[in-house]
VOGU-3710 file (C-alpha; in Angstrom, 3 decimals, decimal comma):
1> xxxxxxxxxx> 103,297/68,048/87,215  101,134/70,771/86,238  97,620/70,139/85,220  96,982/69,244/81,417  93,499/71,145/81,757  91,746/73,893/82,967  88,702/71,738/84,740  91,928/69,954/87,110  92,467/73,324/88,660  91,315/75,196/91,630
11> xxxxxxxxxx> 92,562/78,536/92,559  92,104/79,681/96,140  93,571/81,999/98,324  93,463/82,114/101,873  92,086/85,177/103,672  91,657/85,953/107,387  92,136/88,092/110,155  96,044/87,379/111,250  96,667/84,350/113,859  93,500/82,511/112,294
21> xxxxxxxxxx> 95,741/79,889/110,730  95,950/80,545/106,960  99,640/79,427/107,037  99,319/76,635/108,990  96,384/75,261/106,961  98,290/75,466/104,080  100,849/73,967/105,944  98,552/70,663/106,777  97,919/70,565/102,709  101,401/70,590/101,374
31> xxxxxxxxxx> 101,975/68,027/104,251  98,467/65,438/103,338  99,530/65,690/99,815  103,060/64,574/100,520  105,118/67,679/99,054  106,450/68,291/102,538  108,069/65,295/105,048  107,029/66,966/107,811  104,435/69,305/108,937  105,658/73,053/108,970
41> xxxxxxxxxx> 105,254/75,293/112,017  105,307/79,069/112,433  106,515/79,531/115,354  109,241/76,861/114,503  110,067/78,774/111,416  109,850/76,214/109,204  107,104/76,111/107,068  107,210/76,062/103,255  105,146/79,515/103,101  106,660/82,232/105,449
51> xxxxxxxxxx> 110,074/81,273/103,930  111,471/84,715/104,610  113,658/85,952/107,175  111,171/88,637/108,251  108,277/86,510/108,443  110,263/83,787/110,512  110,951/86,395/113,074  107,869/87,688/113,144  105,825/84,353/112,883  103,165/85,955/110,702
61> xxxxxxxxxx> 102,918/86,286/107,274  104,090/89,597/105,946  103,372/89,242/101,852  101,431/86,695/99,803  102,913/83,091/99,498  102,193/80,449/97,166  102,013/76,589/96,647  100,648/74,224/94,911  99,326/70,282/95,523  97,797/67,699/93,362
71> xxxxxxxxxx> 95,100/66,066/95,248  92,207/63,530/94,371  93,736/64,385/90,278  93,120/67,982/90,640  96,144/70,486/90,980  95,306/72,964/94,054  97,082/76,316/93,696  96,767/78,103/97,127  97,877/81,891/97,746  98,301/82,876/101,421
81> xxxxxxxxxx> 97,583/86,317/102,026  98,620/88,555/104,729  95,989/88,994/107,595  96,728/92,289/109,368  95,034/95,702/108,591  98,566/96,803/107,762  99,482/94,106/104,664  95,609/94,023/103,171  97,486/95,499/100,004  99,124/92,331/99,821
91> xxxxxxxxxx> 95,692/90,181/100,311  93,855/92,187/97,984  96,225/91,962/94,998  96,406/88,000/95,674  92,491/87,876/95,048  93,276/88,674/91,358  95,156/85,067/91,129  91,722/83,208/92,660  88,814/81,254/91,564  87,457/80,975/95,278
101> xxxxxxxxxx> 88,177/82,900/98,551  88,500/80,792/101,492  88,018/83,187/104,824  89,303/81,335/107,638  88,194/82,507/111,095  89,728/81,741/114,977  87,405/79,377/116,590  88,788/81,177/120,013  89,001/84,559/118,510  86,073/84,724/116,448
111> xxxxxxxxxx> 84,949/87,348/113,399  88,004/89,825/113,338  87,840/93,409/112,233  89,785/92,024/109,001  87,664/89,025/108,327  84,573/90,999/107,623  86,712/93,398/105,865  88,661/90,894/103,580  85,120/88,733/102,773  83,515/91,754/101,922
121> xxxxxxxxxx> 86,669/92,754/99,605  86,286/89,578/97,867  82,411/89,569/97,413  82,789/92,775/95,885  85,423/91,154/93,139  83,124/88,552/91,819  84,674/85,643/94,212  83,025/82,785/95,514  83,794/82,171/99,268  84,087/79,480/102,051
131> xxxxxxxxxx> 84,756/79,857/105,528  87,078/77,849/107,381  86,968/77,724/111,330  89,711/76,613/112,877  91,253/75,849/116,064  88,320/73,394/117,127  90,568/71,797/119,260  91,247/74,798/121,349  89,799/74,761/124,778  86,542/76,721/126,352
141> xxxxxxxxxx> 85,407/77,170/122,839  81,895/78,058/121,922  81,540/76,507/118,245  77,423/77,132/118,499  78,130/80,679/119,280  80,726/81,004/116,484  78,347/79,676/113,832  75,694/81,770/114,728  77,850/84,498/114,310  79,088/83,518/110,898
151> xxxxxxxxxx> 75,543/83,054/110,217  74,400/86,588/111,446  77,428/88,184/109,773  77,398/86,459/106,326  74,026/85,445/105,950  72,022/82,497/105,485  74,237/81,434/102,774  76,652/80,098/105,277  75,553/76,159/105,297  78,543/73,614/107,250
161> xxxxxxxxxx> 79,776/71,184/104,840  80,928/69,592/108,360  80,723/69,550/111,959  83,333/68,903/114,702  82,913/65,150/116,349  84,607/63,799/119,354  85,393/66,920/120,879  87,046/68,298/118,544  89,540/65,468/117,040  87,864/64,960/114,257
171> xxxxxxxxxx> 84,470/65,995/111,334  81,955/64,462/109,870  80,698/65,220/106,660  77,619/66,948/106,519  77,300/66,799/102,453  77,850/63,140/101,695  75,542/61,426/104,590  72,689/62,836/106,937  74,010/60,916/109,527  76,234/60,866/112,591
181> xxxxxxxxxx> 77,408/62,283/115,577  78,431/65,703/115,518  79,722/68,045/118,409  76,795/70,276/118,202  74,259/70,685/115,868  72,274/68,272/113,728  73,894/66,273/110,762  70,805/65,488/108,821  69,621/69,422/109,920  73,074/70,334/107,994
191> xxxxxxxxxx> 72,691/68,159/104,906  68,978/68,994/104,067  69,778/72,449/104,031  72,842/72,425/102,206  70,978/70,268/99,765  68,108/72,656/99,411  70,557/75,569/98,922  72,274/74,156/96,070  68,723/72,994/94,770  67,633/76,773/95,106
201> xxxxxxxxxx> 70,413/78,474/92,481  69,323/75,783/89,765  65,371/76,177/88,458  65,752/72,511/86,695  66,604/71,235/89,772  63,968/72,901/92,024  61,195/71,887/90,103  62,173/68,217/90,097  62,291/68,408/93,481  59,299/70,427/94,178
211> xxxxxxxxxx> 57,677/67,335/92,553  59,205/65,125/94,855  62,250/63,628/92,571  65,181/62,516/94,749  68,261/64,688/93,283  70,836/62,692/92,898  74,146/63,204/94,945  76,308/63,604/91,386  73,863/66,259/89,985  73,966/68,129/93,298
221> xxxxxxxxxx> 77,566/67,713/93,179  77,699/69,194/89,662  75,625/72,204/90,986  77,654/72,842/93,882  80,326/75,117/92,385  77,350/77,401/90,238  75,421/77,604/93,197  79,236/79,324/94,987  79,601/81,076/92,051  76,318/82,967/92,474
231> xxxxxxxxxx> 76,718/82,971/96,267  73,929/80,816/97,130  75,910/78,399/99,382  78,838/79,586/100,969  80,406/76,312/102,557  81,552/76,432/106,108  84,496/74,209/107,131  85,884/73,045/110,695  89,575/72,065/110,990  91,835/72,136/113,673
241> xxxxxxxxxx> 94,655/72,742/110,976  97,610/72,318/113,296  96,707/68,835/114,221  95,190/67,973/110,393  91,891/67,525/111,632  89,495/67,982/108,950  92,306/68,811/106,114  92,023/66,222/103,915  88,356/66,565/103,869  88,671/70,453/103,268
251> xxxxxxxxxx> 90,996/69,350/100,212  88,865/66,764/98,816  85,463/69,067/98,909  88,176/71,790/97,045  88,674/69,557/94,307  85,009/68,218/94,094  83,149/71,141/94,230  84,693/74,386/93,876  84,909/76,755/90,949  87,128/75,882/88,012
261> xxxxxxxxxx> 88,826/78,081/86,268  86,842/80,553/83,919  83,394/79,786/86,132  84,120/83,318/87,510  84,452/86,516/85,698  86,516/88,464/87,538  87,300/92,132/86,368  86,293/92,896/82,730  89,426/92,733/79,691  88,915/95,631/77,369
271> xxxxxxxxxx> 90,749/96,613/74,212  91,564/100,484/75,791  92,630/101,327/78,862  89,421/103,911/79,847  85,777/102,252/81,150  83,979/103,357/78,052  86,643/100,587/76,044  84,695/97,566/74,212  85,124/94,775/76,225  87,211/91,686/75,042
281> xxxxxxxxxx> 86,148/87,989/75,623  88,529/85,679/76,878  87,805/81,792/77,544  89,485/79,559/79,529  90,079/77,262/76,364  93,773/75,968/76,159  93,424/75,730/72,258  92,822/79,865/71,711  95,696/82,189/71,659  97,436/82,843/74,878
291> xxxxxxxxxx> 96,617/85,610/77,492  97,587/86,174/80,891  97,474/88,447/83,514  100,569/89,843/86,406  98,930/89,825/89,352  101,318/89,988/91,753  105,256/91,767/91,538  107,658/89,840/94,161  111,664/89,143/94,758  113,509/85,983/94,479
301> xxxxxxxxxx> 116,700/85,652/96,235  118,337/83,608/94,010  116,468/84,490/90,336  114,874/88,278/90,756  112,117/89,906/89,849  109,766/87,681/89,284  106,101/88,195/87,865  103,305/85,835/89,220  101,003/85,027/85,840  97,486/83,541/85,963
311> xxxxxxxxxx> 96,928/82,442/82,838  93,348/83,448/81,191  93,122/81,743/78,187  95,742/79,234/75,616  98,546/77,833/76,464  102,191/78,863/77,235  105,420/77,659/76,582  108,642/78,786/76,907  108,703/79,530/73,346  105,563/82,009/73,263
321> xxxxxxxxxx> 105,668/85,771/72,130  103,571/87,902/73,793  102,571/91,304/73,567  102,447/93,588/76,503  99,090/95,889/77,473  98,744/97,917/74,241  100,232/96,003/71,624  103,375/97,733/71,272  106,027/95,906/72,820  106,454/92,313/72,400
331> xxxxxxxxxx> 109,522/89,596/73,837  109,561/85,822/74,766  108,609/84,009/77,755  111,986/82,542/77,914  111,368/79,849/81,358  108,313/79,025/82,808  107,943/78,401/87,334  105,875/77,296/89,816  106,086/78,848/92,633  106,646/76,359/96,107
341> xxxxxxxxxx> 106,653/78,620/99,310  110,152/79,864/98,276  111,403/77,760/95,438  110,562/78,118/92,050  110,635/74,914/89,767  110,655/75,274/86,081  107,924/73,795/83,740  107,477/73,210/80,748  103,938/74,650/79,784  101,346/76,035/81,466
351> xxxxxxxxxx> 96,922/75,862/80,263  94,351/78,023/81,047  93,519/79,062/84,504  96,960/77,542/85,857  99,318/80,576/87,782  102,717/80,559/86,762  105,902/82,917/87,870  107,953/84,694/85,020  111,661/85,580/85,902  113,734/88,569/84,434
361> xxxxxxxxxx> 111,059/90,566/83,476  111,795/94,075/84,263  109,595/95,188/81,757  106,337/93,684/83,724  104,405/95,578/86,444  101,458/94,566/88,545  98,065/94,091/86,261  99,692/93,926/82,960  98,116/92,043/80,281  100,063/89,499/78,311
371> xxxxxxxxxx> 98,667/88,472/74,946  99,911/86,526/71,872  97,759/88,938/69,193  98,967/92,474/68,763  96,078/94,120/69,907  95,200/95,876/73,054  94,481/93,870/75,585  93,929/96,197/79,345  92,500/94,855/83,058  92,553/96,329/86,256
381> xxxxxxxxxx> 93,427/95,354/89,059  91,695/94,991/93,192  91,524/98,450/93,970  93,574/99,347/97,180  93,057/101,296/99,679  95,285/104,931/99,767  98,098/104,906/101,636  97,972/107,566/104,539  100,273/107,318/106,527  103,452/108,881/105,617
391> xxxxxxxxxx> 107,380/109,053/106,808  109,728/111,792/105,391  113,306/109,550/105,223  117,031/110,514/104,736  120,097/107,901/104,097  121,756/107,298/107,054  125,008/107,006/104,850  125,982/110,211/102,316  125,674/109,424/98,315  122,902/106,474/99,232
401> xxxxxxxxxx> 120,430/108,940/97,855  120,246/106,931/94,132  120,392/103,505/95,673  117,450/104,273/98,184  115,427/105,827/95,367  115,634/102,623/93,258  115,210/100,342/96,227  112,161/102,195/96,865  110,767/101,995/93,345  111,012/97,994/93,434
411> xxxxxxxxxx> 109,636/97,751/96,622  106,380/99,879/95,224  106,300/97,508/92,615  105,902/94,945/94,430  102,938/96,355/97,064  100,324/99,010/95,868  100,000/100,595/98,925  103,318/101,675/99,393  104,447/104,786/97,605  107,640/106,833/97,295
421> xxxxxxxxxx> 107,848/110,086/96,131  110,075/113,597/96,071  108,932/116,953/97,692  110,331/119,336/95,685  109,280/121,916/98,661  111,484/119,810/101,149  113,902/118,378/98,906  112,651/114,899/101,396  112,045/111,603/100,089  108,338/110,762/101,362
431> xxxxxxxxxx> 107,160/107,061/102,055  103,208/106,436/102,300  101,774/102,894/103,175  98,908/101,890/105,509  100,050/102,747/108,747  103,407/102,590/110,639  104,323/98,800/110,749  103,760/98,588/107,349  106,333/101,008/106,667  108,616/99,943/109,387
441> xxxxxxxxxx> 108,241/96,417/107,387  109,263/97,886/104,186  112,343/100,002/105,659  113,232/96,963/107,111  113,064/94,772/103,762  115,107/97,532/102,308  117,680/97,168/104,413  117,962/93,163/104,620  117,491/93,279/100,741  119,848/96,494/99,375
451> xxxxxxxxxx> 121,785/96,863/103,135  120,150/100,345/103,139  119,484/102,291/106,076  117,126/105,657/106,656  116,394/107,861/109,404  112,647/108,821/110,038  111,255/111,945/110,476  107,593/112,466/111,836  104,125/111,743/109,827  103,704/114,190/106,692
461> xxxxxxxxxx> 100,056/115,135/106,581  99,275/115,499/102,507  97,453/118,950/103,183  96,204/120,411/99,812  95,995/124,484/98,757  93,235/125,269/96,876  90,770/128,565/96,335  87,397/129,516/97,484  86,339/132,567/95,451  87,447/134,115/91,770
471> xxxxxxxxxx> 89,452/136,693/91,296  92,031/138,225/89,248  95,911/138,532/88,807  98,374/140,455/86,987  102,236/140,229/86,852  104,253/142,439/84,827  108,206/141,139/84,143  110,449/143,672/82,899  114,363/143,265/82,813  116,854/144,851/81,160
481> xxxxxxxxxx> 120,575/144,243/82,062  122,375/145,453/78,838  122,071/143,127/75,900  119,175/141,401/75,051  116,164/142,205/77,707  113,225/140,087/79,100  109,557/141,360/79,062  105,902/139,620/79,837  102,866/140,786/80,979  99,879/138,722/82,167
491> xxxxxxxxxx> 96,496/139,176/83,461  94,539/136,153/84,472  91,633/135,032/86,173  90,926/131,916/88,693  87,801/130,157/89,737  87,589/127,629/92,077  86,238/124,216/90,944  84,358/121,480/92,425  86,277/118,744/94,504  88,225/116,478/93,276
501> xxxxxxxxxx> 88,032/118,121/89,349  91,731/119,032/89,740  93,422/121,949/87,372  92,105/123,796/84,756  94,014/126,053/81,936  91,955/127,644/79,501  92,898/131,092/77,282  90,608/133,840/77,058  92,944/136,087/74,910  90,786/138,290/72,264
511> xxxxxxxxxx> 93,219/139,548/69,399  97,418/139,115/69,714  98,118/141,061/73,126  100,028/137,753/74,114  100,954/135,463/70,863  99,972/131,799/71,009  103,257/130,768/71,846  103,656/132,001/74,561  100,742/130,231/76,238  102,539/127,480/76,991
521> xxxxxxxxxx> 105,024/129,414/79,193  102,452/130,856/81,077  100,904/127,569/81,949  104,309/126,615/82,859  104,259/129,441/85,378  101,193/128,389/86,890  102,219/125,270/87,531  105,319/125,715/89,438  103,107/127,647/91,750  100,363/124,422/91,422
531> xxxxxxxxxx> 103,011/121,801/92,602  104,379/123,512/95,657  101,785/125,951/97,054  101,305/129,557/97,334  100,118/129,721/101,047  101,715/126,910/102,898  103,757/124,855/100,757  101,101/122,376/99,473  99,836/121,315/96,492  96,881/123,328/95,063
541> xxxxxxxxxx> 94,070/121,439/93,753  90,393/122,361/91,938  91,493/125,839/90,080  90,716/126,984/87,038  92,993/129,541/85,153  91,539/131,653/82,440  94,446/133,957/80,740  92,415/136,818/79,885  94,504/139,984/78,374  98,300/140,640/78,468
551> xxxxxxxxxx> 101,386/142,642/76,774  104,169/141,619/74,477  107,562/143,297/73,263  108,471/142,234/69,487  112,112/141,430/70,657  112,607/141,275/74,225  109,564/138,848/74,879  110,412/135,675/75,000  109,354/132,502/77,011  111,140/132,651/80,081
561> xxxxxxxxxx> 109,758/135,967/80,601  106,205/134,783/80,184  106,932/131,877/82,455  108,161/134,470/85,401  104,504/136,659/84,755  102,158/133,709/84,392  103,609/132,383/87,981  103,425/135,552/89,536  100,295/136,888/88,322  98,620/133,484/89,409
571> xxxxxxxxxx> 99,991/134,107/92,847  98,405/137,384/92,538  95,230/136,031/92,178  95,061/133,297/94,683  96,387/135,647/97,456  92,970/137,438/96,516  90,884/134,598/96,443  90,472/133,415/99,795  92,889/130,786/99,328  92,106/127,451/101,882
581> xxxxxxxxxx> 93,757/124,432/102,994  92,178/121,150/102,753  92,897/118,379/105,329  91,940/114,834/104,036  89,298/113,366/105,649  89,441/109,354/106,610  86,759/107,029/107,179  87,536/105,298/110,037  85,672/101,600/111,305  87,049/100,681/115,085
591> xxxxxxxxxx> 85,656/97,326/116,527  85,412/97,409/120,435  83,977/95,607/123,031  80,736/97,447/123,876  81,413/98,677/127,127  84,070/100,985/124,936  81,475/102,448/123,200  81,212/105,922/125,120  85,145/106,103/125,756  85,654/105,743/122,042
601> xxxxxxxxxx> 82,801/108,453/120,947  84,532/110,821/123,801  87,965/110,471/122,379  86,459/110,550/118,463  85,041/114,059/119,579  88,303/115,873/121,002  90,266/114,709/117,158  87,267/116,937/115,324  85,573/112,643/114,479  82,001/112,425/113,723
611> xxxxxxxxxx> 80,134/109,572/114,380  78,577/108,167/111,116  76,594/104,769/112,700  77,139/102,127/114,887  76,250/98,846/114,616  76,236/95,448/117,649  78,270/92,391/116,330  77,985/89,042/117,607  79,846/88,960/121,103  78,980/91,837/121,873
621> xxxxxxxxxx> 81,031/93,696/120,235  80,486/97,259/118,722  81,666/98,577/115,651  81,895/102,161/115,286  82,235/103,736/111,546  83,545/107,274/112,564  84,974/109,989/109,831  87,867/112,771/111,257  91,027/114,459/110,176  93,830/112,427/109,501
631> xxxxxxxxxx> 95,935/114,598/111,535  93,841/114,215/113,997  93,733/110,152/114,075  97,728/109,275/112,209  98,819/107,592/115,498  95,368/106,284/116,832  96,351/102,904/116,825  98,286/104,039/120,477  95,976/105,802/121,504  92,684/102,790/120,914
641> xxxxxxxxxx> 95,423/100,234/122,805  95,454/102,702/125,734  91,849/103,015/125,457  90,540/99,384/125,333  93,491/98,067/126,948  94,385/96,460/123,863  91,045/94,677/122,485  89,893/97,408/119,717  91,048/97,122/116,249  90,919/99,988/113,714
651> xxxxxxxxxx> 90,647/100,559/109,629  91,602/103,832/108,269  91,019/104,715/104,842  90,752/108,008/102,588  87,553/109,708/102,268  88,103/112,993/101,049  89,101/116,474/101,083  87,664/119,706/103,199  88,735/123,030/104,537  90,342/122,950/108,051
661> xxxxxxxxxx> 89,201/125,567/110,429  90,631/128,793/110,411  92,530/128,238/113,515  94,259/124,971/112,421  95,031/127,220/109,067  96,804/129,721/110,858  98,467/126,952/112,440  99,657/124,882/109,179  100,570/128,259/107,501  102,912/129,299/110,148
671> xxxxxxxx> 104,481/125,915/110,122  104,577/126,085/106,422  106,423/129,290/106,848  108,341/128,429/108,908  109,427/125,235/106,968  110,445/127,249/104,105  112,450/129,571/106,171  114,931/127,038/107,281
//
């Protein structure tokens, strides 16, 4: 049944580095709380939470999954995110559904490139956080040396809440009691600093016990989740999830102490849809007027499209009316689900801070707000990385062109770091995601889910065209062909702007040489030029146009004519103003053993990579933050493998824009050329 108030719910999601055992912990929890008969296994296939085909072959989790349990009279909604570099779209758009971030962590592996990454991600939004480490039970660990890393990583915040006992087989609480035998470390050690962390984040408290007042365990437990939500304790947690060692005490200190529902802001509501927008308070109340937010787009087999909701604020029924982002459009909820690995089962309400799933709502995209009252209600969402690595892709089968264009569109919706799009130059369908098994993933969704098949073509590198001096243009378009005639003249000016500010049309017309109407034609014809290039086929980026003088006939002028001299005066003046290709620039952070550390800087040099810092990990492991070309680095995951023999992991995401050197130019132009040639 779902919970009748918002203090009975916790909202977590799991986040990790992939193989730490996010699935299998949840796993252990739908098994202790008696929704599953048996304990699920991924490399069985059978667990609740990797219910599709892909993930089953795979045996790792490919998109978010959800569940729920009802333990100790509090109902637990989990969210299992993806753990590779390659999904983190899918882990960062499941944050938006959470209260608290649990980051689990390989007690053999230890702190992953994506651990660090993920935490980080979900400091950044607000979240609370606790660590799990599992696989205590694994042999030749070092469970010292892994807390003193979580420790030196994370900070002092990072307190156990318990410690491994009898090698491994089981915990012992470190909160409740100061006593006991632990596998390493010192239980009373544990509990007086835990204790004196919470007491820290509350002034009322610290005095008292300044003074020497005993705290008493309730009011410390009462303090527990404020003192997460300002990130002054950041529980640590050993399980051995497989085995469902320390499980049920991981889901009994979930529904004790963490954050409820509304304890944590999360990304502001505002009543536009620009930053400067008032800001709109919403309360976790069941009793106000219903709002909710999609966080997450995914695909049923059996019911659709289906919308994951959390629910801010009210209470929803099948009967409520709701409003969509700006007021405009409104419809019913129609039936209400929770979500159960793959099932959905259908409720009858839902209160604040529960997460629901909406079916048949092709209306609904990712971050939409849902409100009872008419007026504007706007959130973002966890911003996402941009995707960079890109495939060009035909159909494999003629006239599949329409089907693979809409299959593509739902699979966007459903992850924000995959994109579709048209060159117009090309006449290719492009695909961008993270890297290449993300979009081998999504190719091969498409074609389990709409039997569609592609071929690939190599990496597109998004080059941009832009201008590096001003100068000026002029076009003159005269035809006459018997009958009715076409004339325009145009002179113009561009400027180059500062990167990133985009396009610029402005008129600087004195008098009627060229009559206001026209204007709009002529902007037209700079724009054709804009979207595909004038020296290599690329976009052009950071111009400004100024029209500044031009000629008109009273009857043979008309607005094709204009369109035809605005594009070709404009092409005029960027071949005179030492027009440039920009390459974009990644930031790049690669995690290697240390003895790497010279073999990586050697390789970054030959791809045009500078070194930005470096900095020692626990383990002794290096990580390198690097910036180069993305043409230099789009198949670097090969090439680090070869390198490190398979222990360095890489993240790759857009910095910016600058000019390539004038040999690569030469280079991309010819290509360009040549492209358009064929």
């Amino acid at each position: 049944m779902p919970a009748s108030k918002p203090a009975d719910i916790r909202n977590i999601v799991f986040l990790g580095h992939g193989g730490a055992g996010k699935t299998t912990l949840g796993e252990a929890m739908l098994f202790a709380a008696k929704v599953t008969t048996r304990m699920g296994s991924v490399n069985d296939g059978t667990t609740t939470l990797d219910s599709g085909d892909l993930e089953k072959e795979r045996q790792h989790s490919v998109d978010p999954a959800m569940a729920h349990v009802d333990h100790a009279g509090k109902t637990i909604n989990l969210i299992d995110a993806p753990g590779y570099p390659d999904f983190i779209g899918g882990a960062l758009t499941a944050m938006a559904g959470a209260d608290t971030a649990v980051v689990l962590i390989s007690a053999s592996a230890g702190i992953e490139v994506n651990t660090r990454r993920l935490l980080k991600a979900a400091q950044d939004l607000g979240l609370p956080v606790a660590i799990v480490v599992n696989k205590i039970d694994a042999d030749n660990l070092d469970l010292p040396g892994v807390m003193a890393a979580v420790t030196e990583t994370f900070g002092g915040a990072c307190k156990p809440m318990n410690l491994p006992a009898g090698g491994g087989k089981n915990v012992v609480d470190c909160f409740a009691g100061d006593s006991g035998d632990a596998d390493f470390g010192d239980v009373s050690d544990a509990h007086t600093q835990l204790v004196e962390n919470i007491i820290e984040s509350d002034e009322e408290m610290m005095e008292a016990y300044l003074g020497g007042e005993e705290i008493p365990a309730e009011k410390l437990g009462a303090a527990f989740a404020s003192a997460m939500v300002e990130g002054a304790i950041i529980p640590v947690f050993f399980t051995a999830a497989r085995e469902s060692v320390g499980v049920t005490e991981f889901m009994d200190a979930a529904a004790k102490f963490f954050p409820t529902p509304g304890m944590v802001a999360g990304l502001p509501i505002r009543d536009g849809d620009s930053e400067d927008a008032e800001t709109v308070t919403v309360e976790a109340d069941p009793a106000k007027p219903f709002v909710g937010q999609a966080f997450k787009i995914t695909t049923d087999p059996f019911v659709g499209k289906l919308a994951w909701i959390r629910v801010l604020q009210g209470t929803v029924t099948p009967d409520t009316t709701y409003h969509l982002n700006d007021g405009k459009k409104s419809a019913k909820i129609g039936h209400l689900f929770k979500v159960q690995g793959g099932q959905t089962n259908e409720v009858k309400q839902a209160v604040a801070g529960d997460i629901i799933a909406l079916a048949k709502v092709e209306e609904i995209s990712t971050g939409d707000m849902m409100h009872i009252e008419a007026t504007p209600m706007f959130r973002g969402t966890p911003s996402t990385p941009t995707p960079m690595y890109s495939l060009a892709v035909t159909p494999k089968s003629r006239g599949d062109e329409q089907k693979i264009s809409e299959a593509l569109s739902r699979l966007s919706e459903e992850d924000p770091t995959f994109q579709a799009s048209r060159d117009n130059q090309t006449n290719e369908t492009v695909i961008s995601g993270i890297g290449d098994l993300h979009l081998r993933m999504m190719l091969t969704k498409m074609k389990s889910r709409f039997n569609l098949e592609v071929d690939t073509k190599p990496p597109k590198i998004p080059y941009k065209e832009t201008i590096t001096a001003p100068a000026d243009g002029h076009h003159r378009h005269k035809k006459q062909t018997g009958g009715a005639g076409q004339f325009g003249e145009v002179y113009l000016r561009v400027e180059p702007l500062e990167r990133g500010s985009g396009f610029e049309f402005v008129s600087e017309l004195f008098g009627e040489s060229i009559p206001r109407q026209y204007l709009p034609a002529i902007e037209k014809g700079v724009l054709d030029v804009l979207g595909g290039g004038a020296v290599a086929g690329y976009p052009m980026q950071d111009i400004k146009v100024a029209v500044t003088d031009g000629k008109h006939h009273p009857v043979d002028s008309k607005e094709v004519a204009f369109r035809t001299a605005g594009k070709y005066a404009f092409i005029d003046a960027i071949n005179k103003a030492k027009p440039a290709i920009l390459e974009p620039i990644v930031d790049l952070e690669i995690t290697v053993p240390a003895n790497y550390m010279g073999d990586i800087a050697s390789d970054l040099s030959g791809r045009r990579g500078r070194i930005q810092g470096q900095d020692m990990l626990p383990g002794n492991i290096a990580c390198i933050k690097a910036q180069a070309p993305l043409a230099e680095v789009m198949q670097y995951n090969s090439q680090l493998r070869s390198v490190t023999g398979g222990q360095g992991s890489y993240t790759m995401e857009l910095s910016h824009y600058e000019p390539v050197p004038g040999n690569v130019q030469q280079q991309i132009i010819a290509a360009g050329k040549k492209t358009q040639e064929e």
